[in-house]
N, C-alpha and C positions, 0 to 999 in steps of 0.2 A: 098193277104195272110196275110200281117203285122196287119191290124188290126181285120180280122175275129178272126187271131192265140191270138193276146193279149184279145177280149173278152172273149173269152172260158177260157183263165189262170183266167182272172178276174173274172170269174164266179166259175170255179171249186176251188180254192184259196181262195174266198171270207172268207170266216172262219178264214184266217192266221194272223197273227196280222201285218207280214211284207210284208201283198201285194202290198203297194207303192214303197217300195223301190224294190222289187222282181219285181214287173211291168217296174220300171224304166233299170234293166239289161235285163228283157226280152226283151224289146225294142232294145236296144242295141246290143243285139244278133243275133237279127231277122235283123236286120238292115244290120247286116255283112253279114250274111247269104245269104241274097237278092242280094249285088254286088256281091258274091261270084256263081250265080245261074248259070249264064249262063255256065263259066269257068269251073265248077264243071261238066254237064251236059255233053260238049265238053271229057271231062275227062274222063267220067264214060260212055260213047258212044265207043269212042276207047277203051276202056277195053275189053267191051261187044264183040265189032266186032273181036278182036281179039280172046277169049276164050268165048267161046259158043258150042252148042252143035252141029253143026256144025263141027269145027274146033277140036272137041275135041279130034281124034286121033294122033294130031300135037302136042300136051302138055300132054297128060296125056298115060303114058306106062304102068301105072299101070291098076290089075286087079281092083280093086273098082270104085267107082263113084268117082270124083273129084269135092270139092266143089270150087268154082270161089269166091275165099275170098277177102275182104279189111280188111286189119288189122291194129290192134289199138294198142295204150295202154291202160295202168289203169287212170281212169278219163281223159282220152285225146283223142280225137274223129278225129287227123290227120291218114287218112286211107292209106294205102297203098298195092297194089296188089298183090296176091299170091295167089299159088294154093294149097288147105287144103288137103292133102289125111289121112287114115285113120292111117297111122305112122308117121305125121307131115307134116310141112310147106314147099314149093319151096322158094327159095332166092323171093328178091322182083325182080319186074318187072323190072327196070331200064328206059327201052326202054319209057314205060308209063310215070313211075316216078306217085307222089304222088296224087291221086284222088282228096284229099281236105285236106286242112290245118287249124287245129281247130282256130279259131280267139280268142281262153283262155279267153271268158270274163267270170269269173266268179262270181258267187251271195258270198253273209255276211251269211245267213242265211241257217237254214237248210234244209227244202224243193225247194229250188234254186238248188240242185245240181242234184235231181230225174226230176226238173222242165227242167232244159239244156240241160239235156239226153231227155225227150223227144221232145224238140222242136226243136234238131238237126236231130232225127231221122223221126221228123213229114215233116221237111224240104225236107232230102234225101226219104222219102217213097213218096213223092210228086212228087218227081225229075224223083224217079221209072218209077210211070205210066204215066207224062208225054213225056219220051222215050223211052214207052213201053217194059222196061226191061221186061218184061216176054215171051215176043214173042223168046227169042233168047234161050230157051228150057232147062234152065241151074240149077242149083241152086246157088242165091248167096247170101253171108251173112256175116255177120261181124265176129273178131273172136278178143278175147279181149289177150294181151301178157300173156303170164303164166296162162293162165287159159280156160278155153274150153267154159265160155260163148260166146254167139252167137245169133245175130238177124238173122231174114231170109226174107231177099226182098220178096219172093218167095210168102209169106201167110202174114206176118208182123207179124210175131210170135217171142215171145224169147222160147229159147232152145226148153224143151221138148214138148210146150205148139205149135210148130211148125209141121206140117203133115209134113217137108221135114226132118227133124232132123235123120230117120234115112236111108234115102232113097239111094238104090245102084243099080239102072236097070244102067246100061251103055247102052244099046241099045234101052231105050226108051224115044224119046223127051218129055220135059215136056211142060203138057198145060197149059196155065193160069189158077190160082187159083180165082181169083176173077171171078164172070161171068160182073160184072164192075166197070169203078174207082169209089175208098170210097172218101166221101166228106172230106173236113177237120177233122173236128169234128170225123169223123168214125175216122180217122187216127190217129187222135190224142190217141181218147181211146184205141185205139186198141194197138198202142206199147206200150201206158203206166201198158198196163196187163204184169208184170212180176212174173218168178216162183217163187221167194222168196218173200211171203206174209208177210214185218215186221209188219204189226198192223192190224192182223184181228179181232180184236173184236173192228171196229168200223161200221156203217153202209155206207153202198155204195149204192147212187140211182144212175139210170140211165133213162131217158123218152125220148120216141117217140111216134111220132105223124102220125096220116095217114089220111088225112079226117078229119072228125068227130071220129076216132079211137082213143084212149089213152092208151099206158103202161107205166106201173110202174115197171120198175125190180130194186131188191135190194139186196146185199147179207151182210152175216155177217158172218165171220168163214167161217164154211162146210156148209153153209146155204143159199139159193137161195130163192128169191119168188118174183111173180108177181101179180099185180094187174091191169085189164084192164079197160078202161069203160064200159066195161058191169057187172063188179062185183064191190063192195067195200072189198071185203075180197081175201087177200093175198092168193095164193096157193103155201104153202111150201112147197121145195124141199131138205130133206138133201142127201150131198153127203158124199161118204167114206172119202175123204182127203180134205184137200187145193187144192193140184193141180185140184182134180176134179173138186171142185168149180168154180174153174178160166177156165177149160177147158168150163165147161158148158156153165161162161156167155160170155167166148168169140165165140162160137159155136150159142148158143141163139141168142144175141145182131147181128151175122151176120145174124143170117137167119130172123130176123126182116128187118132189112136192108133189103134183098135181096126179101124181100114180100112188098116193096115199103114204107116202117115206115122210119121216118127220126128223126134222134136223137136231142135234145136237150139239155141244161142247166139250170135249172131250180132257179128261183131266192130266190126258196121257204126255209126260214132254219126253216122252223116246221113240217119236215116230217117226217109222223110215221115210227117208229122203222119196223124191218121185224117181231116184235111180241113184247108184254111186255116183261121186262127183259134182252131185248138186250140191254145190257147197253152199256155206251161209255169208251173204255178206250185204253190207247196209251202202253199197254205193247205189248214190242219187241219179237216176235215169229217168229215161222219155220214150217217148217213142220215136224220134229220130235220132237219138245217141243210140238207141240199144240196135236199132235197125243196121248202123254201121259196124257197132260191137256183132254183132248176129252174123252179118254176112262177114267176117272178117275172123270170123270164128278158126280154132282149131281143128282138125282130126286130132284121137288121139294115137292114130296112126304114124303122124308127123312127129307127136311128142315121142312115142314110140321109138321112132327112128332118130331122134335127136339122143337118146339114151341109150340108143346103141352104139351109134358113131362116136360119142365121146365116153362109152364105158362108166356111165353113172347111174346112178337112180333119184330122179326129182323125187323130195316130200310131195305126199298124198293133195294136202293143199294148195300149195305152190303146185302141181301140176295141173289141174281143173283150173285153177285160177288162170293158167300158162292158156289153157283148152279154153276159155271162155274169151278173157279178154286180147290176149297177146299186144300185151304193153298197154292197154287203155287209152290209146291212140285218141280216139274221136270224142272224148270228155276227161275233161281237166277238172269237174267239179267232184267236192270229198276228199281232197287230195292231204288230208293231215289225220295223223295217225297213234294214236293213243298204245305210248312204248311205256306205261306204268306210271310218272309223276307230272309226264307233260305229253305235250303231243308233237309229232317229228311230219314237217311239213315236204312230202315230196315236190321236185321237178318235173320226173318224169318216173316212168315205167320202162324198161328195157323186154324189144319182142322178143320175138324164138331167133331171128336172125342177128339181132343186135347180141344175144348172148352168147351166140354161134360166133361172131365174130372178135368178142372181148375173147373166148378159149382161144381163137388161134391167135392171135394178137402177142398173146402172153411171153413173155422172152423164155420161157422155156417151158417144154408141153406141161400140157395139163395130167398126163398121166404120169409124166416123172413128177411132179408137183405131189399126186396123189399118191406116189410109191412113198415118197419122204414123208408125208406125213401120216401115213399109215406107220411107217417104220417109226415114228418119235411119238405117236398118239397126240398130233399135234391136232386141229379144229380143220376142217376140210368144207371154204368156201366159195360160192359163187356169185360175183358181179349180180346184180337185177334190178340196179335204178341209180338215181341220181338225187341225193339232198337238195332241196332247195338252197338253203344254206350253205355257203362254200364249197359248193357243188361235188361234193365227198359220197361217197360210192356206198348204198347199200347192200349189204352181202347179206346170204342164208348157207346155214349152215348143213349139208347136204343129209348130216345123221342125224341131228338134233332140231332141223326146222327153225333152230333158233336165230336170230335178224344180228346184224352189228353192223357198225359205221367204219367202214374203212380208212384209215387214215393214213397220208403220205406212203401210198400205194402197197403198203407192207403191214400194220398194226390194223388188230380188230378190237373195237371198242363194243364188246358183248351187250346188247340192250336186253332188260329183262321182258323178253313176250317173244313166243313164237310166231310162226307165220298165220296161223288160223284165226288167232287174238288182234293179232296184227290189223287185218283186213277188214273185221269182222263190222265195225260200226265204225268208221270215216268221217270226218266230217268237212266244213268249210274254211275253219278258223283255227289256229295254231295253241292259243291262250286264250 
């Protein structure tokens, strides 16, 4: 398991700048993890014989289903036994005592700690179907303190992305969910689908292989699409929500599997977009920010027509960007931006009307503007937001995509990053 589990980190990762040092604790992890295997199993075996559905009129007086919990804390993954009903927790087990004891090795970095959670849960979902937790008819799943998230042995599902999540037959044993064990790799992707999407406006591939068979599935946002070998064109699929999306590819992606396709990792980092204009960028979202982002969306029909009327042409970036967010209205988080030695904390975003309005605003048109400094080869910018900082005007440079600070309404203070770079990974905090 120790080294199939680090190639896959090292492949799905490769992008990160701190994959060596994030390889070096996942190692470390995995390592614990592994003398911990047997012990843990022994563990999680007596739990099951004891509370199963079998046994379950021994423990459970309640009218509802009883979920067969391990419980946790917050970033702390030592489980401990209890019985979930739908008005709260049973004391812990005692008799058991603790299932597994996190070994705290944690990562420097920040994908290290989505990284630990999955490789603790790829570890225990492994444990699962090697002593066939599912045969003992139950439901079980993790449940995190103060708070109602929850994995589910059962499907390997978090929360609602879960078929057991709200399940109450008491009189009907449960059958395995799988029709058989997922490989590694299946395991791995599969827990790391969680309901809170923070960065969907990046692209997600995923490929299997069947034979001489080929897919491509990729999503981006609400957005699905596959490409197989028998076609070179993407068939898009939009969904209503995030969750949808995630429901999809984890429902998709299974039933690939289960028609004998087997997944891979692909080495390839020049792989098309799910369409032109799926641009790449690391702002922090939900599913009620992007919901507002989403319906508030562009045509790029309108963009279109804003390029006509004012006789311009938006950068590639800053247009899709224009088409996705138009001004970033309904979320303020990510708002500082890495211009090469620090980071330049936005106000605001300026929408398609707001920039509509600074062109005619202008004490003399935008096209004598553009006739003059075409004649001089002078830098030809456009207004698009507002500094936090003494509220000084970001401008893009319309040929060069390149950002600068506007100063006492006439000087432009060139920053060294385009707009692509610009947007590309955002964050919360300035310094």
């Amino acid at each position: 398991m120790k080294q199939e589990l680090l190639d896959i980190i090292s492949k799905k990762y490769s992008g990160s700048k701190q994959l060596g040092g994030t390889l070096k604790v996942a190692e470390k992890l995995i390592d614990k993890l592994q003398d911990l295997t047997v012990q843990t199993e022994r563990k999680f075996l007596s739990f099951l014989k004891k509370y199963n559905f079998d046994t379950i009129e021994k423990f459970s007086e309640y009218p509802e289903y009883p979920s067969v919990t391990l419980f946790k804390g917050v970033d702390n993954w030592t489980l401990v036994p209890v019985i979930d009903y739908e008005g709260g927790v049973s004391d812990i087990d005692q008799e058991i005592g603790i299932i597994f004891t996190d070994p705290q090795i944690y990562p420097e970095d920040g994908i290290g700690y989505d990284l630990r959670e999955e490789i603790i849960l790829t570890w225990l979902s492994k444990i699962w179907f090697d002593i066939k937790g599912d045969s003992y008819g139950i439901i079980v799943k993790t449940l995190e303190n103060n708070s109602t998230a929850s994995f589910f042995l059962n499907d390997l599902s978090w929360d609602n992305l879960s078929e057991f999540r709200n399940y109450n037959d008491k009189g009907t044993r449960l059958a395995p969910f799988f029709k058989t064990t997922l490989d590694l790799i299946s395991i791995f992707q599969r827990v790391s689908l969680i309901t809170y999407p923070v960065y969907p406006y990046t692209n997600k591939w995923r490929f299997f292989t069947k034979g001489d068979d080929f897919v491509e599935f990729v999503s981006y946002g609400n957005e699905t699409a596959e490409m197989s070998s028998n076609s070179s064109n993407h068939s898009l699929k939009e969904h209503k929500t995030l969750f949808d999306t995630l429901k999809y590819e984890q429902e998709r992606t299974l039933e690939l599997y289960e028609l004998g396709f087997s997944e891979f990792l692909s080495n390839n980092k020049t792989n098309k977009p799910i369409y032109e204009g799926a641009i790449e960028t690391k702002f922090h979202s939900g599913e009620h920010w992007y919901y507002n982002e989403q319906r508030n969306r562009l045509s790029i029909d309108e963009i279109s027509e804003f390029e006509r009327e004012n006789k311009l042409s938006l950068p590639f970036h800053f247009k899709h960007y224009l088409r996705l967010f138009n001004g970033r209205k309904y979320n303020n988080i990510n708002m500082c931006f890495n211009i090469g030695t620090e980071y330049l904390k936005m106000k605001e975003f300026y929408n398609l009307d707001e920039i509509r309005d600074t062109l005619k605003s202008s004490t003399e048109s935008f096209l004598s503007k553009l006739f003059k400094s075409l004649k001089s080869n002078s830098l030809q910018w456009l207004d698009i937001g507002i500094t936090e900082e003494g509220n000084k005007k970001l401008s893009l440079n319309l040929t060069t995509s390149k950002l600068a600070i506007k100063e006492n309404g006439k000087d432009y203070k060139e920053l060294k990053v385009d707009f692509e770079n610009f947007i590309h990974e955002p964050r919360n905090y300035s310094r």
